[in-house]
C-alpha positions in Angstrom: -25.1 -26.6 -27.1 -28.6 -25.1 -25.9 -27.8 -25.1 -22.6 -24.0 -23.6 -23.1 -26.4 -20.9 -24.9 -28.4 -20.2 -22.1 -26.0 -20.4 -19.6 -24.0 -17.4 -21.6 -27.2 -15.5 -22.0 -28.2 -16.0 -17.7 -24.3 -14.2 -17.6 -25.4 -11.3 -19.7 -28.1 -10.6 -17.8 -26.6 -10.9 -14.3 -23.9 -8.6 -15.7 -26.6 -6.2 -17.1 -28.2 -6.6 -13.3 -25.1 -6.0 -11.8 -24.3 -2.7 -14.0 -28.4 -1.3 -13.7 -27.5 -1.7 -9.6 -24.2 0.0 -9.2 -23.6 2.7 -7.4 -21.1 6.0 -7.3 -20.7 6.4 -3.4 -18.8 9.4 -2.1 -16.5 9.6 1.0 -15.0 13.0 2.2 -12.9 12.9 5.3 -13.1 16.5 6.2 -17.0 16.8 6.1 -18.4 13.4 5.3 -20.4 11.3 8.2 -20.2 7.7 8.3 -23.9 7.8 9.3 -24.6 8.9 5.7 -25.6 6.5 2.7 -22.6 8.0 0.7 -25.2 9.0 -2.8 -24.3 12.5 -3.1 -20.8 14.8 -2.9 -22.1 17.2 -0.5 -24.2 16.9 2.9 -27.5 16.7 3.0 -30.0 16.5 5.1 -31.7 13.6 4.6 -28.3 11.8 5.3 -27.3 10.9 1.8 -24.3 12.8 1.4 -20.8 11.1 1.9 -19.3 8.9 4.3 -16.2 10.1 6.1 -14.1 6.9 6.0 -13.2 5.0 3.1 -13.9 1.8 5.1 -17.0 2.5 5.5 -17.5 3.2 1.5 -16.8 -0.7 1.3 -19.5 -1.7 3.8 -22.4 -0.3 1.9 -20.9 -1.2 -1.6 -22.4 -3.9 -3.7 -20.7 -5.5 -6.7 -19.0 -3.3 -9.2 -20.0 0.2 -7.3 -17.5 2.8 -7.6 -16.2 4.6 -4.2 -14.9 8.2 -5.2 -12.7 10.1 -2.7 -12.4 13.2 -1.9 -9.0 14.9 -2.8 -8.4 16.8 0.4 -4.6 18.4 2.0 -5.5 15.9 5.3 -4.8 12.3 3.9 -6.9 9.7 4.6 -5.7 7.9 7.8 -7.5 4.5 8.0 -6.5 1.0 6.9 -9.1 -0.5 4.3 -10.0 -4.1 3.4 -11.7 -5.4 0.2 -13.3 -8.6 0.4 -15.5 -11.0 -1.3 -18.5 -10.4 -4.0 -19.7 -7.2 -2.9 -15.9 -5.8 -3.3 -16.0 -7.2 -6.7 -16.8 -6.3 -10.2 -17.5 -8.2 -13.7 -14.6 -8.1 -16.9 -16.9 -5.1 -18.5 -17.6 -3.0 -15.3 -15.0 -3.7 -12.5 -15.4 -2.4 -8.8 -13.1 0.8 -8.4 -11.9 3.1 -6.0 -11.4 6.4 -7.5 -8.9 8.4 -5.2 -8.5 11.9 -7.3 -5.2 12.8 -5.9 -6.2 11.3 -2.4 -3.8 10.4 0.0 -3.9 7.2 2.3 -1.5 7.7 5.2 -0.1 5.2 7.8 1.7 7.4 10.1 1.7 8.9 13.6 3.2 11.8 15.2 5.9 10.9 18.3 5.4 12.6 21.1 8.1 14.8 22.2 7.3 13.4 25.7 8.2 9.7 24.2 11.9 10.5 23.7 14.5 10.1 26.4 18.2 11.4 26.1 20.3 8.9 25.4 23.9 9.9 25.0 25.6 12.5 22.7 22.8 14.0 20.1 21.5 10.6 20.2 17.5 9.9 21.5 15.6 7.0 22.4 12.0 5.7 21.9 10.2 2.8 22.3 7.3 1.7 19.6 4.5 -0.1 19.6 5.3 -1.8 16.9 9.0 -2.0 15.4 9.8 -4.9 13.1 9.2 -3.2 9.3 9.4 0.4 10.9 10.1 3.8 8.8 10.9 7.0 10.5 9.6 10.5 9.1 10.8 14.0 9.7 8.6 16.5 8.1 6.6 13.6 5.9 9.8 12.6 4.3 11.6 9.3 5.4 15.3 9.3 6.8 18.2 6.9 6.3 18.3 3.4 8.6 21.3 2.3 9.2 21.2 -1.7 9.6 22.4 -3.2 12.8 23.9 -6.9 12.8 22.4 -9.8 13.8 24.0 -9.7 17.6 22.8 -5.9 17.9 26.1 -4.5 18.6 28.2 -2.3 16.9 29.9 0.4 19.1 26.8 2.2 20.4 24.4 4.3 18.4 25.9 7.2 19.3 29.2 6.4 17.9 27.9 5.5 14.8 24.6 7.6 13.9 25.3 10.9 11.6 23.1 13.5 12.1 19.5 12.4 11.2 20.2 8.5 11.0 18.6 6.3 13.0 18.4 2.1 13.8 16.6 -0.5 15.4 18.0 -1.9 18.8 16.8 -4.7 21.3 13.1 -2.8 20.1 14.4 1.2 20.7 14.4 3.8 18.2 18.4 5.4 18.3 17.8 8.8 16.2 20.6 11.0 16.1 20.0 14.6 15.8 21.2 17.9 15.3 24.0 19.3 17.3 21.5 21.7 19.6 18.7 20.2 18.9 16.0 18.4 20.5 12.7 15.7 19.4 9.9 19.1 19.9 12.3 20.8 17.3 10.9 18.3 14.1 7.8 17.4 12.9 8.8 13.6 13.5 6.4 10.5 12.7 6.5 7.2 12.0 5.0 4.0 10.3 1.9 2.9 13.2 -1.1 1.3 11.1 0.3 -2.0 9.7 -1.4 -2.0 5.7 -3.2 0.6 3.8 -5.5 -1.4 1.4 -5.9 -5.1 1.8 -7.3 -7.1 -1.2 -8.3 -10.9 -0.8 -10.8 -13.2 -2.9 -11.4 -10.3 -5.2 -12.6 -9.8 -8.8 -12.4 -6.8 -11.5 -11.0 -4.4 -9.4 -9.8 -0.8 -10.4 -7.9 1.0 -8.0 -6.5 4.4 -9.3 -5.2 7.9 -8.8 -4.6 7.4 -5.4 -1.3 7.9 -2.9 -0.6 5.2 -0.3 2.0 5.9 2.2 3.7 5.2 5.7 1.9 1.7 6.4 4.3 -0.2 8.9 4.2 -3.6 6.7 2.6 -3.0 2.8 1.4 -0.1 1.5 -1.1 -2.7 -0.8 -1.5 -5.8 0.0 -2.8 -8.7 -2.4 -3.4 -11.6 -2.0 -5.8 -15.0 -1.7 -7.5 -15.8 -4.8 -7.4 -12.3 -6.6 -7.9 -12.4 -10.0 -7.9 -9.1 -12.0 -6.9 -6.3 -9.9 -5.5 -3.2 -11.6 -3.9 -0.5 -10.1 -3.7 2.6 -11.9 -1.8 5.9 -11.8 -1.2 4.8 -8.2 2.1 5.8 -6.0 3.1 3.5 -2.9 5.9 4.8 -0.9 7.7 5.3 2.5 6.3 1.8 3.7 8.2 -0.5 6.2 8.1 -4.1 3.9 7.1 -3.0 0.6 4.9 -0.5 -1.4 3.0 -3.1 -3.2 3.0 -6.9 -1.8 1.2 -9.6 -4.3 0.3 -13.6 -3.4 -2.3 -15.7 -4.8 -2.9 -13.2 -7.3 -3.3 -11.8 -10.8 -2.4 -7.9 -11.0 -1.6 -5.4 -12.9 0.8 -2.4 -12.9 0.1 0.7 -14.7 1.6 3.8 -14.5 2.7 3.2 -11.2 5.1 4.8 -8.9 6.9 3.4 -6.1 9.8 4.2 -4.1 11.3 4.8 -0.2 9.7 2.0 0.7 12.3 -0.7 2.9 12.4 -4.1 1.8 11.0 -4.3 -1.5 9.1 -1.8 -3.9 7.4 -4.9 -5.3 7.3 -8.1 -3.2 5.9 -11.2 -4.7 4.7 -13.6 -2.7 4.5 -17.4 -4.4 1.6 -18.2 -7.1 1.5 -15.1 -8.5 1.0 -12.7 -11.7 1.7 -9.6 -11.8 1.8 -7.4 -15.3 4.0 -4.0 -15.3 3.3 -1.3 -18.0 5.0 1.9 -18.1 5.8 2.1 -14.3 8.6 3.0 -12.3 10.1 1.4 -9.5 12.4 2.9 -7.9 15.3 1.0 -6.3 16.9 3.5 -4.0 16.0 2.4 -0.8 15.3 -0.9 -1.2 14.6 -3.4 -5.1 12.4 -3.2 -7.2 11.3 -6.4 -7.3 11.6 -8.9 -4.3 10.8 -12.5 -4.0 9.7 -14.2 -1.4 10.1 -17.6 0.2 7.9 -17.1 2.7 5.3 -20.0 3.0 7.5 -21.5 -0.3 8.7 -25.7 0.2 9.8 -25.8 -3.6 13.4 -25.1 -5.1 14.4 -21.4 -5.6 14.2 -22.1 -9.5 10.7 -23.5 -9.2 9.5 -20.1 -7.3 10.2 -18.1 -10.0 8.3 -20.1 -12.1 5.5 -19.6 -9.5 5.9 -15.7 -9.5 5.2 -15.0 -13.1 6.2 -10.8 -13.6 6.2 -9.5 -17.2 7.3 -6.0 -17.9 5.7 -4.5 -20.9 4.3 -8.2 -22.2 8.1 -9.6 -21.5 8.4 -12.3 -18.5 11.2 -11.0 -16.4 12.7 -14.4 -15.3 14.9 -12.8 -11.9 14.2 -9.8 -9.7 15.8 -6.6 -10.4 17.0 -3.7 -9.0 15.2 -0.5 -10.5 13.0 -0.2 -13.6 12.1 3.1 -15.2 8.6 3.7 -17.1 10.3 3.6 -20.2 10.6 -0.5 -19.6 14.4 0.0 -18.7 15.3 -3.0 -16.3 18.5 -2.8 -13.9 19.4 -6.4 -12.2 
């Protein structure tokens, strides 16, 4: 009994250690420097003021430090990893990542010197990377149209309408407007592969934050997380899924996704995840996905190992869309 006691009270005062300790730092990608200790908003001379790069936030973090963002109109374009203790936070002051409106954003333009004419109004490119890609035009993702498994079905250009595009033998097919040409649109696509990576994490707060054009995920968690929250957070226009969860306990609130290709929430096995008052949108793709990936066990056993609840129910089979009102379509 004495030594339950004063193991309880050797917590308290770590967590009191931990809260005397932590940190706000600041990160502004328009005039931040990631030679800067990240202590105040604005620059400084003495090389306090904020970092430019959210990454970088996360190297000098210790446990349960706040990284705020600046809200700027250029998004954030930088993939970021949390990892291990000092990426983690206690039940009574988490680690968090305040974005303010910030955007993180995946894409790249495409050079109008990448394109080659390839019949019709139909162009060609090749990507670096092409097997979860998303195609922008003007920040906004356009319609893929699926290709079967052999990779033949007539020709792009016989089956393309204007501003649809697919996937063959690794080319970009996009079919444009009659008279036009690539330099005429603002065209992008998904190049970095995740925005924020979480593994062997603790007490984590992510919120107010947009993440957006990744190639794979726009978050991805997974690897002995335990308590990771996002809040008031929108994924969208991401190759795989918005929001990607393995190994994990997380929770879902207020939460937007949508546009995203395979899956607005994937589940990987051995997971929790909690949804309250979020929407995900099934337009492009399900709201909820599971996957087998990495799974030996029968289908019914998988569910079982991906436990989702929506507003405190357990959902026992993916669905299709769910509204923030709790509204579930299988």
């Amino acid at each position: 009994m004495i030594k339950h006691l004063i193991f309880s009270v050797f917590l308290l005062f770590f967590a009191l250690a931990l809260g005397a300790d932590a940190k706000i730092i600041y990160v502004n990608n328009m005039i931040g420097d990631d030679a800067s200790r990240g202590l105040r908003e604005d620059p400084t001379t003495d090389r306090s003021g904020p970092v430019k790069t959210i990454q970088r936030a996360l190297e000098l973090a210790g446990s349960s430090d706040t990284i705020m963002l600046a809200s700027n109109a250029e998004p954030y374009r930088e993939s970021v990893s949390l990892c291990g203790l000092r990426n983690s936070g206690t039940s009574t002051l988490p680690f968090r990542i305040v974005g303010n409106g910030a955007t993180l954003d995946g894409t790249q333009p495409i050079s109008p010197l990448a394109w080659r004419h390839y019949e019709g109004h139909v162009f060609r490119f090749r990507p670096p990377l092409f097997s979860t890609l998303q195609l922008f035009v003007s920040g906004r993702p356009i319609k893929r149209v699926p290709v079967d498994a052999s990779g033949e079905f007539g020709g792009p250009q016989k089956t393309l309408k204007k501003l649809e595009w697919c996937l063959v033998d690794g080319y970009v097919y996009l079919c444009l407007e009659k008279g036009f040409a690539p330099v005429d649109y603002d065209l992008t696509y998904s190049a970095l592969k995740t925005g924020i990576t979480a593994r062997h994490v603790r007490h984590v707060v992510i919120e107010n934050v947009t993440v957006q054009g990744y190639h794979v995920d726009g978050i991805h968690v997974q690897g002995r997380v335990k308590d990771l929250v996002l809040l008031n957070t929108t994924t969208r226009g991401c190759g795989r899924a918005g929001m990607a969860v393995g190994s994990a306990e997380v929770r879902l609130e207020r939460v937007l996704s949508g546009n995203n290709g395979e899956a607005q929430l994937l589940t990987l096995p051995d997971c929790k995840v909690e949804i309250v008052g979020s929407d995900l949108m099934g337009n492009t793709a399900p709201a909820w996905v599971a996957s087998m990936s990495g799974y030996l066990g029968e289908v019914d056993d998988l569910y079982e190992s991906c436990q989702v609840y929506v507003d405190k129910k357990r959902i026992w089979k993916p669905f299709r869309d769910l509204l923030p009102d709790g509204k579930i379509e299988f």
